[in-house]
N, C-alpha and C positions, 0 to 999 in steps of 0.2 A: 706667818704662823697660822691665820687664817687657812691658807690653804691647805696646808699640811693637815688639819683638823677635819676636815672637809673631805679630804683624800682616805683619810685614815677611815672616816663615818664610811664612805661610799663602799671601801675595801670590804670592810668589815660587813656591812649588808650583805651582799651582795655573795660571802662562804654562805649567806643563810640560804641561798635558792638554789645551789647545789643540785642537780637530778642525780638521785643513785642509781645506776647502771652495774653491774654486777652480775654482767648477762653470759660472763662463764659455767656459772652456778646453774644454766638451763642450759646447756647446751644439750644434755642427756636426760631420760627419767621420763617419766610416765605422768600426762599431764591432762587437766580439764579446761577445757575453752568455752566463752562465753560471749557472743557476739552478738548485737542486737541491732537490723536493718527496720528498717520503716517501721518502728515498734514491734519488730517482733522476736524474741529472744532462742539464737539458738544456741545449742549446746553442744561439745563432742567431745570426745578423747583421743587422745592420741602418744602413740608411745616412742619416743627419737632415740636415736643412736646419733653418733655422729656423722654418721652419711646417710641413714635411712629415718624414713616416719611413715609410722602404721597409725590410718586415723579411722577412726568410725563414728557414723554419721548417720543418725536412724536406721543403725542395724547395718550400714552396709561400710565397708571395710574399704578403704582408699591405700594406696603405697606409693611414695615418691621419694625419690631422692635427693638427699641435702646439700647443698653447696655454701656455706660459708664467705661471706666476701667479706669479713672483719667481725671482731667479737659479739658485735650485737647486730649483726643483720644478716640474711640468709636466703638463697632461692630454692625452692623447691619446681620439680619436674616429674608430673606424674610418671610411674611408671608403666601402666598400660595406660593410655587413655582411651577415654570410648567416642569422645565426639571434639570435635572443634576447642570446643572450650576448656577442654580438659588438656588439650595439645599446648595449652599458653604456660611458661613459667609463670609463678606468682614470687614476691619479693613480698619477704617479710622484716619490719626491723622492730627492733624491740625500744619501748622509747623510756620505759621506767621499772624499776625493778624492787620487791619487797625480800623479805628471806623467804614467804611462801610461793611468788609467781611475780608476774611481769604483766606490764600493759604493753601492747602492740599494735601498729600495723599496719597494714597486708593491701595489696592489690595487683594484676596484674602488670608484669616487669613492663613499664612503658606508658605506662597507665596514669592517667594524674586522678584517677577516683582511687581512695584508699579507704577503708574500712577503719575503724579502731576497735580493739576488743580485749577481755582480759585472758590470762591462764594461770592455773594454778598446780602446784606439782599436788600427785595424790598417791607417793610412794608410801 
């Protein structure tokens, strides 16, 4: 009986830590990102379709293309790039989700440095 008590506590915990994930709901829409390295906070927008994202980043306008590898994870592949580093896929996943945006993230595909950062939709 013990055990069963114990089992049942443990279960029952355990629906509370649950991550919402509900990263259909971003798949598309027009969005603000917020990403902070070495203390310094930057900001962009960017707007997705389901194959494409138009992003702008202090004035200057980015496009790459989406690939999908499951509901909450994604690679993008600039579409012109202009130097080396722009050449590299970046792999995005999405790790928690609200009804207004999603925490994430990103680094390049291969890469064991990852970034985290938030977005938010601003339709």
């Amino acid at each position: 009986m013990k055990h069963l008590i114990l089992c049942s506590a443990l279960l029952l915990l355990q629906s509370c830590y649950n991550i919402e994930r509900n990263c259909n709901d971003f798949k598309t829409g027009n969005f603000e990102s917020e990403i902070t390295i070495d203390g310094t906070l930057y900001k962009s927008t960017f707007s997705r379709t389901s194959k494409l994202q138009i992003e702008e980043f202090n004035g200057v306008k980015d496009s790459s293309y989406v690939r999908w590898i499951n509901d909450c994870e994604m690679v993008f592949k600039t579409i012109h790039p202009k130097n080396r580093a722009e050449k590299k896929d970046i792999h995005l996943k999405i790790l928690t989700t609200t009804s207004k945006g999603y925490k994430f993230e990103y680094g390049y595909v291969g890469d064991t440095n990852k970034q985290i950062g938030d977005a938010k939709r601003i339709d």
